[in-house]
C-alpha positions in Angstrom: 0.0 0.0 0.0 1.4 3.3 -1.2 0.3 4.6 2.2 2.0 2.9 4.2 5.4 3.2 2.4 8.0 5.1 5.0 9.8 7.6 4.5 13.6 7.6 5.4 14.4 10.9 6.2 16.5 12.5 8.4 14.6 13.1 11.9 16.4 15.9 12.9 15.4 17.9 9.8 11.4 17.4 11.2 12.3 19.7 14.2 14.5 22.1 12.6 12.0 22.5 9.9 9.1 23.2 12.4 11.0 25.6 14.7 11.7 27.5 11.3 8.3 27.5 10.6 7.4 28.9 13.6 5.0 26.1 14.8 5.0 24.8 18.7 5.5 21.0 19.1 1.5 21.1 20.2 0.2 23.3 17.4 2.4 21.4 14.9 1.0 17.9 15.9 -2.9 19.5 16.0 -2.5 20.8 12.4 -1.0 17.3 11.6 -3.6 15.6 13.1 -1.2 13.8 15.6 -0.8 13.3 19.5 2.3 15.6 20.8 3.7 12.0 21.9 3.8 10.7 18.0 5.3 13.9 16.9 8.1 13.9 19.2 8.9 10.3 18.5 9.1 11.1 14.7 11.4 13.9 15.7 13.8 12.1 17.8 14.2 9.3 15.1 12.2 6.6 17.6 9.0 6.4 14.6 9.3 7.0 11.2 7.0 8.5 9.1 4.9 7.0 6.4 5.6 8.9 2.8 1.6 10.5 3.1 2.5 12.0 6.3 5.5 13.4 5.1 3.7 15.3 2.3 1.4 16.4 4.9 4.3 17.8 6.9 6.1 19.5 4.1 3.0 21.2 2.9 2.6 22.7 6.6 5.8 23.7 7.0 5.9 25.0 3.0 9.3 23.1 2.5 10.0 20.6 -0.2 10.1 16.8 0.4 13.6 16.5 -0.8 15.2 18.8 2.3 13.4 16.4 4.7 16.3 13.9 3.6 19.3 16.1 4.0 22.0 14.8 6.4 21.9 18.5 7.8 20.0 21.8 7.9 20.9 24.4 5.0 23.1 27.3 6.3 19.6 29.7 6.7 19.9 33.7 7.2 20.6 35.7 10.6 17.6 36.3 12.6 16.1 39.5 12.3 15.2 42.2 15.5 12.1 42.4 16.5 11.0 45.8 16.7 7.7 45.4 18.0 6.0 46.7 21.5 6.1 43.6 23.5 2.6 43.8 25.4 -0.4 42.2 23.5 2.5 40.5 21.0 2.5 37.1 21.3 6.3 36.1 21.7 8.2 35.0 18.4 7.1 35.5 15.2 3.6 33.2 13.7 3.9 30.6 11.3 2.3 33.1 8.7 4.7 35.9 8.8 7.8 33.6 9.1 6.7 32.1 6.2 6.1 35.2 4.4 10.2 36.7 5.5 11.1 33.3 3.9 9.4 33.6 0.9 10.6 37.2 0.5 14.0 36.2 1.0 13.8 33.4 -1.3 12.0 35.9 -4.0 15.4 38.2 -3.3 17.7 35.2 -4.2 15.3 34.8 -7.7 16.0 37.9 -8.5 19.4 38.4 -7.8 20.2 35.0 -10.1 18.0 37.0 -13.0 20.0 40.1 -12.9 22.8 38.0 -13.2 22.1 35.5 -15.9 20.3 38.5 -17.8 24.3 40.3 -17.3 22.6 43.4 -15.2 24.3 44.6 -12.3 22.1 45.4 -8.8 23.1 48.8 -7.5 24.7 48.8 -3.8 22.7 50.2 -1.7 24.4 52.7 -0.3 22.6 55.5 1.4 23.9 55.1 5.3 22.5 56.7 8.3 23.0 55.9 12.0 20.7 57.4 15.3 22.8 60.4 16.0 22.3 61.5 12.4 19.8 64.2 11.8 16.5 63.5 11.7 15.4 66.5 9.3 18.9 66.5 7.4 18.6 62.9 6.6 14.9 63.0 5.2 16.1 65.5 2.9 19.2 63.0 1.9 16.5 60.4 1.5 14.1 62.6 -0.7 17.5 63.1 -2.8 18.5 60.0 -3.1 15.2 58.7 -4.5 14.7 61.7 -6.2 11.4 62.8 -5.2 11.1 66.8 -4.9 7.8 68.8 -3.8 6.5 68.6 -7.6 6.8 65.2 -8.5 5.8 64.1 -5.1 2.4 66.2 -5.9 2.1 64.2 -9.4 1.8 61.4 -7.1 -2.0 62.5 -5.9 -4.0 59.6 -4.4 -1.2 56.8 -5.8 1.6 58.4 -3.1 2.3 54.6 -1.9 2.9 53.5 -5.7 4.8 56.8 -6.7 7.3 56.5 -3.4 7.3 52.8 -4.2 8.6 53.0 -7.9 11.2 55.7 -6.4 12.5 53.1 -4.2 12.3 50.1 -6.4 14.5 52.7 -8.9 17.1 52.0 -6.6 16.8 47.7 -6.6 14.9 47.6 -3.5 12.1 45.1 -3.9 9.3 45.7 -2.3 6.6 43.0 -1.4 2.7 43.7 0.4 2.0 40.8 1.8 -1.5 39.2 2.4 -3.6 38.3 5.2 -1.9 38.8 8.2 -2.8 40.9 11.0 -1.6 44.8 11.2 -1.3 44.0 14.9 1.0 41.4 14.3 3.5 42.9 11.5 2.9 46.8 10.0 6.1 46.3 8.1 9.6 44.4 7.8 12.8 45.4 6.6 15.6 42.8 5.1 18.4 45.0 5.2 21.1 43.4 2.5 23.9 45.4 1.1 22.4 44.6 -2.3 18.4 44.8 -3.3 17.2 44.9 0.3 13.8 43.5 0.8 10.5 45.7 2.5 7.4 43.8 3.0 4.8 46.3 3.9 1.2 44.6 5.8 -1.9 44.2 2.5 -4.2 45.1 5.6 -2.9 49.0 6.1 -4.7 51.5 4.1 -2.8 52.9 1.1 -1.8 56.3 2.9 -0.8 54.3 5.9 1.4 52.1 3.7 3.1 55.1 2.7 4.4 55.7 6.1 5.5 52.5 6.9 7.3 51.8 3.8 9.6 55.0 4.4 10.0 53.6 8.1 10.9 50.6 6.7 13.2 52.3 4.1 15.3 54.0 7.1 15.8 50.8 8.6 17.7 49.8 5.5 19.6 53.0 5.9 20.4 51.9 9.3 21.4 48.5 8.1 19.0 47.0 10.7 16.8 43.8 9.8 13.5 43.6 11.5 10.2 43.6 12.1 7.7 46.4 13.0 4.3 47.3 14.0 1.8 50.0 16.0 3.6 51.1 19.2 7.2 50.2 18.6 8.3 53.7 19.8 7.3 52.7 23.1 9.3 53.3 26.2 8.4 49.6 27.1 8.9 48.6 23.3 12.3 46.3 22.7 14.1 49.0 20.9 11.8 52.4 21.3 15.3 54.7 20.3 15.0 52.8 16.8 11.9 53.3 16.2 11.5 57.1 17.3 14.2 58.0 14.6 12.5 55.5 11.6 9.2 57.2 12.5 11.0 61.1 12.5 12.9 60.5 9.7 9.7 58.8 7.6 7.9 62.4 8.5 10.5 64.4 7.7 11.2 62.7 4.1 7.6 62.5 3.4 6.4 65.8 4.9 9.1 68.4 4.6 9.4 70.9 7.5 9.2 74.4 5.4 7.0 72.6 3.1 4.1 71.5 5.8 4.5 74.9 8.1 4.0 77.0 4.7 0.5 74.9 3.7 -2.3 77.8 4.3 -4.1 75.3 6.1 -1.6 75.3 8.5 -0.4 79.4 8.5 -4.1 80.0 9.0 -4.2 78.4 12.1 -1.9 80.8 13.8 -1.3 79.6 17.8 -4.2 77.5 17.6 -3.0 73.7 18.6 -6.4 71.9 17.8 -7.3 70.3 14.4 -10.5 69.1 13.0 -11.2 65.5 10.6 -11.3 67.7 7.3 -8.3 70.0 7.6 -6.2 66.4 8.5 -7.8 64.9 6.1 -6.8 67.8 3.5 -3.2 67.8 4.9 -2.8 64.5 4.4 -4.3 63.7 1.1 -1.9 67.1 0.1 1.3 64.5 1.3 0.1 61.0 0.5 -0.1 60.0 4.1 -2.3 58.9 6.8 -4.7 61.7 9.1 -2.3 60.3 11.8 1.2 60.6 10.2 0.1 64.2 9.8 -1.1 65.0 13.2 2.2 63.3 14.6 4.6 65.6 12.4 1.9 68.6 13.8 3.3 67.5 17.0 7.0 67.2 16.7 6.7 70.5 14.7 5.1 72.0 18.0 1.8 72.6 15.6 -0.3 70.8 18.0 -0.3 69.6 21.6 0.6 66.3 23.2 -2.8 65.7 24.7 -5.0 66.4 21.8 -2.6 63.9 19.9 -3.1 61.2 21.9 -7.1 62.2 22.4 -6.6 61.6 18.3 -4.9 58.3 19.0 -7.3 56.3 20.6 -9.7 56.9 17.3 -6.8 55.5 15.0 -6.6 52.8 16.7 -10.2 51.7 16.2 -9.7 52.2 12.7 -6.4 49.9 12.8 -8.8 47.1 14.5 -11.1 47.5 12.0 -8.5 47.0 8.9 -7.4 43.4 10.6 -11.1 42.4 9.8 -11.0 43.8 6.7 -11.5 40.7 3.6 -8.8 40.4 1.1 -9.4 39.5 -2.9 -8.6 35.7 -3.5 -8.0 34.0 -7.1 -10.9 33.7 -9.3 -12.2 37.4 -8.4 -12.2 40.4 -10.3 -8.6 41.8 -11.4 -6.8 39.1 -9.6 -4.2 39.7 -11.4 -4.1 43.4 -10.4 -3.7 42.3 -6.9 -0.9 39.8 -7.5 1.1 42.9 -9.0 0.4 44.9 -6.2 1.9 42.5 -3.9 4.9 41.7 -6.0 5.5 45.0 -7.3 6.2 46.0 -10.9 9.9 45.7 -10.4 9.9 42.0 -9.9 7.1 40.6 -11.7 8.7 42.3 -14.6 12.1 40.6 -13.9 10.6 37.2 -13.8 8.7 37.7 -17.2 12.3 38.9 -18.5 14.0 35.4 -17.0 11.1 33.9 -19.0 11.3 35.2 -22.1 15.4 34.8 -21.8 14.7 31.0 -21.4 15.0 30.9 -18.0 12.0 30.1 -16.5 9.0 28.4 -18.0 5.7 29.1 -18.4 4.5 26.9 -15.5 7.7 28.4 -13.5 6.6 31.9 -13.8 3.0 31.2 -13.0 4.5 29.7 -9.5 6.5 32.3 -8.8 3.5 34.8 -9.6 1.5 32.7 -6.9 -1.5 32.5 -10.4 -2.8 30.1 -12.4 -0.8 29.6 -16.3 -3.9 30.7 -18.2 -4.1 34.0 -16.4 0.0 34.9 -16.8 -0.5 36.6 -20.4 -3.2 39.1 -18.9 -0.5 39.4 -16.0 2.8 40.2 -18.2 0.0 42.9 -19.7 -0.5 44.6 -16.5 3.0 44.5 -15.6 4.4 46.0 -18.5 1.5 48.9 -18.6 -0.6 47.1 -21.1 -4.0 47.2 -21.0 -5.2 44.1 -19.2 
């Protein structure tokens, strides 16, 4: 019986491959359908697992069958900080977003083999930066760097998180949006490599919100500090507040220049008064391609508005950022799909991958994998990515 056939793997590569999945022994054996007991005696080489239950276990932990047999585990990357306030944060990262740092990791290593079959050099990223540099200095270095000035920034209009993202992408930065997982959880990662870094920015945020974090993200890169981020990181009782307080400064100050922002009417009108109603913020920050709160924090720092009417503000944000990890997401076989692929993968790479196809590198069948789509639906794709209509 084909069933019953057992597989002669390596045991020690059952545990290694759960702890790097980020599954618990008792959560692993649950979604396995096994007792804790049976698990731990298939890791410790005592049982050995039938061929079915090893396809079972390599679709959990999203490895393939053939690294179960491997005499030892693959050299894998440094961990990454965690940047995230500590209270309400379940400790260690979930299966889900380990996976998805993985995957973008592994997406990074596609891409860097393209470039290099295709003969096209990846740009070093160079632009440095470390916490006693200048908050508002440095978000001017940035703007210049991706070359984004007060006029092209306005050309952006209500597409500020696709404009900023192009910028950066200019410079081989991929970056990913990844899908269902919970704001709470993750707001936004940085995979800080000397060439074509990686940001992964939450599918949950709103677009202006998005902005934000992808610039935060982008100073961690500057910083040359992997890790992950979410709401409340600049926390005194956060693991590394000081981190996070400069990312978030230097995000506002790139993003909403200080002469700029104090030379809006909106904001000369206002005179000495520190308060701020729904539609001016809302005005301000569709004018900058951010979030009601991004504004209302650079209002703040820019001594435009007080401490306690900001965190009056906050509370409201934060109901709003509840209500996003609720929100549904688009799944195959809707309308667009394809559109939403290409907004999680970016323009930069799905192009690349349609390039390593069309050099003979990939197949048809490869690219629809890497593309996370069905083969039928990759010409409409290539379209989209390339500015056709589709």
């Amino acid at each position: 019986m084909a069933k019953s056939v057992k597989a002669l793997i390596n045991p020690a590569m059952l545990a290694w491959t759960r702890e790097q999945a980020g599954f618990s022994p008792d959560e692993a054996a649950r979604r396995l359908h096994l007792d804790v007991e049976r698990l731990s005696a298939l890791e410790k080489g005592d049982e050995t697992p039938t061929f079915a239950k090893l396809l079972d276990i390599a679709d959990l932990y999203k490895r393939p069958v053939s690294l179960f047999y491997l005499k030892a585990p693959p050299k894998g990357w440094q961990p990454i900080q965690d940047f995230r306030r500590l209270p309400g944060v379940e400790e260690g990262f979930s299966p889900q977003l380990t996976y998805s740092i993985r995957l973008a990791r592994e997406r990074r290593e596609i891409a860097m083999t393209v470039r290099d079959e295709l003969g096209e050099p990846v740009q070093t990223f160079d632009l440095k930066a470390t916490l006693k540099s200048d908050v508002e200095e440095f978000g001017g270095e940035i703007r210049k760097y991706l070359d984004v000035n007060e006029a092209k920034q306005q050309r952006f209009g209500r597409k500020a998180f696709d404009g900023w993202r192009m910028a950066i992408e200019a410079k081989d930065v991929l970056v990913f949006v990844v899908p269902r997982l919970k704001i709470r959880e993750m707001r936004g990662t940085a995979l800080a490599e000397q060439k074509m870094p990686v940001i992964l920015i939450n599918g949950k945020d709103r677009g202006n919100g998005r902005v934000f974090t992808l610039l935060h993200e982008f100073c961690h890169l500057a910083l040359r500090q992997s890790g992950v981020s979410n709401m409340g990181g600049d926390r005194n009782d956060a693991p590394h507040p000081d981190v996070e307080k400069f990312c978030n400064a230097v995000a506002a100050a790139a993003l909403m220049p200080r002469d700029w922002l104090l030379s809006e009417k909106l904001v000369t009108q206002k005179g000495s008064q520190k308060s701020w109603r729904d539609d001016e913020l809302d005005a301000l920050a569709l004018r900058f391609g951010v979030s009601q709160e991004a504004v209302l924090r650079r209002l703040l720092t820019l001594g435009r508005t007080t401490q306690a009417f900001y965190d009056s503000k906050r509370a409201e944000f934060q109901k709003i950022y509840a209500q996003l990890d609720e929100k549904k997401e688009p799944s195959e076989g809707g309308p667009k799909y394809h559109y939403v692929v290409l907004s999680q993968l970016g323009r930069s790479f799905t192009r690349l991958i349609f390039q390593g196809y069309h050099d003979r590198y990939f197949t048809l069948r490869d690219v629809a994998g890497l593309l996370n789509m069905k083969v039928a639906t990759v010409p409409v794709m290539e379209k989209a990515a390339f500015g056709m209509t589709g």
